[in-house]
Structures are given as structure tokens and as C-alpha cells.
N, C-alpha and C positions, 0 to 999 in steps of 0.2 A: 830825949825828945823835949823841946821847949812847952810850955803852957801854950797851947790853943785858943785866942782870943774867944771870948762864945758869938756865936753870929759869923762866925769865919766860913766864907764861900769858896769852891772849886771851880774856877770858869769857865774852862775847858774839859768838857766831859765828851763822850756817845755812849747810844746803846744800838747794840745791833741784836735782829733775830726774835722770834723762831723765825727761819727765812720763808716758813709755807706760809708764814701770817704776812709776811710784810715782803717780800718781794724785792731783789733790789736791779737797780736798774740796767736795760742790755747793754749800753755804752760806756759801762764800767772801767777802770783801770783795777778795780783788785775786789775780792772777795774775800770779807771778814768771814771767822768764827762768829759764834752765839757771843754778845756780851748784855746780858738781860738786866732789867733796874733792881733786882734783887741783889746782883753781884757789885753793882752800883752802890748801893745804898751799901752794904754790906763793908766796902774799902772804905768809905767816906764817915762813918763810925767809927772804923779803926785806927784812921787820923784824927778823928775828934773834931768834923765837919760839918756843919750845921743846915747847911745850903749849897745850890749845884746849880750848876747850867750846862745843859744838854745842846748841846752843837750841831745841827743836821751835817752827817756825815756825807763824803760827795757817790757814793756806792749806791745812792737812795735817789740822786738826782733832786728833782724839785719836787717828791713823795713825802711828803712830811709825816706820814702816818705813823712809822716807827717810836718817832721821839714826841710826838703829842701822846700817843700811848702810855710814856717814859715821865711826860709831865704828868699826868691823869692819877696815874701811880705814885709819885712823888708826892704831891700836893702842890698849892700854891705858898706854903708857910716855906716850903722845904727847894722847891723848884725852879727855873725859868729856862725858857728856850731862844735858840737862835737859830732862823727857818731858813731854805733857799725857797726860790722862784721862781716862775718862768714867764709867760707872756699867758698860760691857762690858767695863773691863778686869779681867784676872783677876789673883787674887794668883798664879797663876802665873806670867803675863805678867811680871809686876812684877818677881818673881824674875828671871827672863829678861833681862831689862833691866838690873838691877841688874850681873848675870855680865856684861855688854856696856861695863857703865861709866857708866849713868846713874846721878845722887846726887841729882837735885834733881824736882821737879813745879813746872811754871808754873802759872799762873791768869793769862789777860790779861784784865783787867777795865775796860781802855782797850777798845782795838779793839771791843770788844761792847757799848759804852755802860754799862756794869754799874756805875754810880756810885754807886747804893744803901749805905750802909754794912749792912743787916742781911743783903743777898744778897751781898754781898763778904763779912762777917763768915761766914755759914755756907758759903762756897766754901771761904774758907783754913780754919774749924777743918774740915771734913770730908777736904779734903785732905790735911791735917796726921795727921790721925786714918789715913788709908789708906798712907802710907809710915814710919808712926811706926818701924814694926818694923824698917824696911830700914835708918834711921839718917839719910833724906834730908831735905833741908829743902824747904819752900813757897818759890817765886819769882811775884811778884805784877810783872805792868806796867797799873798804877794812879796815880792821882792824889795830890796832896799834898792835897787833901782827905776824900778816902777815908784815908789815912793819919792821918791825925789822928782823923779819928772814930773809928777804932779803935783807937786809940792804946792801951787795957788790952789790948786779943784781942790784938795782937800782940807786948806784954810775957810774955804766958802761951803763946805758942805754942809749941807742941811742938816741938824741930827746929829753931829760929830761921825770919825769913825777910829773903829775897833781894830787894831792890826795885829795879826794870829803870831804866836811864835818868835815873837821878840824882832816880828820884820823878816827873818830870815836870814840874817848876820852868820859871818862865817866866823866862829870860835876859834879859831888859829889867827884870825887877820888883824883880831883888835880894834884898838880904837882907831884906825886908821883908813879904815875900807872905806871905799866910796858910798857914799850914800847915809853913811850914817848921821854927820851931821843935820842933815835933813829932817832925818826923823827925829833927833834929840831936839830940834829948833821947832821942829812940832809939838812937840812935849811942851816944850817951854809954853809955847803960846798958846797950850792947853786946849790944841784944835782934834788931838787922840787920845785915844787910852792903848795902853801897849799892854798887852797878854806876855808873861813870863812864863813860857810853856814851852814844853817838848826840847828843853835843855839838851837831850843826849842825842837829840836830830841833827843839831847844829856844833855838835862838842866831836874834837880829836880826842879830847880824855878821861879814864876812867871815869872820873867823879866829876866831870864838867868843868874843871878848875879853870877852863879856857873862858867860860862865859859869865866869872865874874866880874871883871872889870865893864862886861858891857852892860849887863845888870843893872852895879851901880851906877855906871851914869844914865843909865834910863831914870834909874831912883833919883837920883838928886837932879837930876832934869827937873823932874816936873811930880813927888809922889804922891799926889791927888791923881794922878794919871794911867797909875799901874797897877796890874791886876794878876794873879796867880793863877795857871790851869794846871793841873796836874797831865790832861789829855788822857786819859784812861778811857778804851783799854789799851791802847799805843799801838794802832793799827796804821796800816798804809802797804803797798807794792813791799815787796821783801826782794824786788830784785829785777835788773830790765831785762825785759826778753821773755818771762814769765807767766805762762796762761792766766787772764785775768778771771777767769771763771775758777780755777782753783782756788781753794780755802788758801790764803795767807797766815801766817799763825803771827799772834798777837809778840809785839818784842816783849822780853823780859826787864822790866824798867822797876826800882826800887821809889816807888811813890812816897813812903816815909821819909827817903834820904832826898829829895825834891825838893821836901815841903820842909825839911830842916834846912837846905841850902836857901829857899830864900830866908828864913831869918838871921841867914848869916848876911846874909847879901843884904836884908831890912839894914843891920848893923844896931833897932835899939827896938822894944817895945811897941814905941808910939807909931814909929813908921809902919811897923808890922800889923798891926792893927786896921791904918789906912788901908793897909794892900787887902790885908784878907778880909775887912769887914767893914768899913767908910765908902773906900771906892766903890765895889761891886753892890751895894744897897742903893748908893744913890745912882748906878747906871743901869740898876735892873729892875730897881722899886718895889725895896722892900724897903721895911721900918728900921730905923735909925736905934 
């Protein structure tokens, strides 16, 4: 295992459960197991982790009580969140959240089929529009073709935004899939930060070896721009067709071997340092 920059953040996190405490929502697509901030903090020590950001999972809907619970428990030294929302939440709410340590608003426009680019386009500017004042950014888990067709809306957004899972790239297709340019050309002109998360969602191969080369050119795009989540606990639908009220069981993902592929994919120290502890400081606001 390489040396662990200190200050080194996980960007992609959840916690779920106890489910009598936090409730998740009826128009679910899948039901997690218990993944509680004990077990949380517990892996992120084992990698040698300093900091985390807690992701409102889409099982909870725009409930955010879980993962404020998840910051409360973590701290603010150690924390930060990234909330949904819906048309009930209140600007006080917001504020509330913000003192808790959330920075950022999802839109998952995967999970819900929302491939449309004019209802994707008026999710992120409306959303961008409701946390403008807080100073947070839009985080979008969306397609590399939805990115592309918005490719202006999201040069002009407010806030920047966050794209979950490396975009969504297919790790057998390379550098050659549609769409990718787009987001590299957004890289460049430093209008996103790209999440290098959930590797083995998008990988044909054991070890991911497919989703190197796309990696590095995210890296060398733009690496003031990218950021590491492990996504733990690596939850999601295990299969279509599948009662979504059953418990899903969590994949088996090797998070150590993750967090060593990107410093292969860093390729030297310095870079690795931006990914794990430059970047995500100055996108979530912590001390330098």
C-alpha cells in the first residue's frame, strides 16, 4: 500500500439504517442492508482516511435525515455532505444543513431513467438556482450523453458541477465512446470536477484494467478537477425484475485495491495528493 497523503478524503460515501430510525422511501428502486457510520469510519481508518463525504443515497428520496445523522456523528473536522431535494424543502431546511456540513445537491438522473436532456437541463439549472446562495454545487449521476447535450448549461452553471462515477463510460469502449470528449473539454475548461468512483460498475475486468486509460485522461485533462470516492458500501438494484422492497446485499468490492489503483492511475505523488487532499478541501471547505 502506497503512503496515504494526511488530509486524504473519500468522496463518495452512504450510510444506511437502522431502517425503524430512518425510514426509506415508497418509490424506491432497491433496499439496502444496515450500513451505519461506525462501519464507515471503521474502513476509512483502514485506509488511512482522514475525511469523507456522505452522499444522500436515492432509497431515502429527498429525506435527508439519515446522512445529517452520519455528519452529526462524524464531525465537521472529519465530514461533509451532499443532500437531495425536492420542491418541500425549505430555505430553512437548507440553512440547516448547510450548519451540518452539507456543500453540495445531487440530481440522479441515471437511476430514474431521466435521459431527456431538456428535463435534465431544467433539474440542474433549478437546482443550481436553489443553493446558489449557500455557495454549494449541483452533483449530477448521469450519462455521458446527457452530458454532452448540455454541454453549454453546464459551462454557465452556477456553482460548478460534480459528475458521479467517472460520467458513466463504458470500460470496454475507450477512449472512443461518444460523448467523452465533451466531458474531457469540460475538464479542460475547468467548468467540473469528475468523481473516480465505482470502477467495477463500469469495468468488463477483474481489476478494472479497462478504466485506465480513461482515468488518465480525465487526470491529465484537467487534475485540479478530480476527485476519488470509494462509494462504500457499494450498494444499488442487484438485478432487473427484482422486488425492490427486498434487502439487496451489498457487492463485494476490494476498497484497498480502489484506492491503490488510483495512485497508479495518479502516476506520481504530487498528483495524488491534489486528487485526495487539494481538490476535495477546496470543493468542500476544509483547511488547506
Amino acid at each position: 500500500m502506497f503512503p496515504v497523503p494526511p488530509g486524504a478524503c473519500d468522496c463518495h460515501t452512504h450510510v444506511f439504517g437502522p431502517a425503524a430510525s430512518f425510514p426509506f422511501a415508497a418509490g424506491r428502486t432497491y433496499t439496502p442492508g444496515e450500513a451505519p457510520p461506525d462501519a464507515l469510519l471503521e474502513l476509512q481508518n483502514a485506509l488511512g482516511l482522514d475525511r469523507v463525504v456522505l452522499v444522500q443515497p436515492s432509497p431515502y428520496g429527498a429525506d435527508n435525515a439519515c446522512m445529517l445523522d452520519g455528519l452529526r456523528r462524524l464531525g465537521p473536522a472529519r465530514g461533509r455532505g451532499v443532500a437531495v431535494i425536492d420542491e418541500g424543502t425549505t430555505e430553512a431546511a437548507l440553512r440547516d444543513m448547510h450548519d451540518a456540513g452539507v456543500r453540495g445537491v445531487r440530481i440522479n438522473l441515471h437511476t430514474a431513467g431521466r435521459t431527456d436532456p431538456a428535463m435534465a437541463r431544467a433539474m440542474l439549472l433549478g437546482a443550481a438556482r436553489r443553493v446558489a446562495s449557500l455557495g454549494w454545487h449541483v452533483q449530477a449521476y448521469t450519462e455521458l450523453s446527457v452530458i454532452a447535450a448540455l454541454r453549454d448549461t453546464i459551462l454557465d452553471l452556477p456553482g460548478g458541477l460534480v459528475i458521479d462515477h467517472f460520467g458513466r463510460p463504458e470500460g470496454r469502449r475507450g477512449l472512443s465512446q461518444p460523448g467523452l470528449d465533451a466531458l474531457l473539454d469540460l475538464l479542460r475548461a475547468g467548468a467540473v470536477h469528475v468523481k473516480l468512483s465505482a470502477a467495477h460498475r463500469l469495468s468488463d475486468w477483474p481489476d478494472c484494467e479497462d478504466m485506465a486509460p480513461l482515468a488518465r485522461a480525465m487526470i491529465e485533462a484537467n487534475p485540479d478537477r478530480v476527485l476519488w470516492g470509494s462509494d462504500w458500501p457499494h450498494a444499488g438494484p442487484s438485478g432487473g425484475g427484482s422486488d425492490p422492497s427486498a434487502v439487496h446485499p451489498f457487492r463485494q468490492v476490494d476498497d484497498r485495491r480502489a484506492l491503490a489503483r488510483l495512485a497508479e492511475w495518479a502516476g506520481d505523488e504530487g498528483r495524488l495528493r491534489r486528487l485526495l487532499v487539494t481538490n476535495p478541501a477546496r470543493l468542500y471547505g476544509w483547511p488547506l
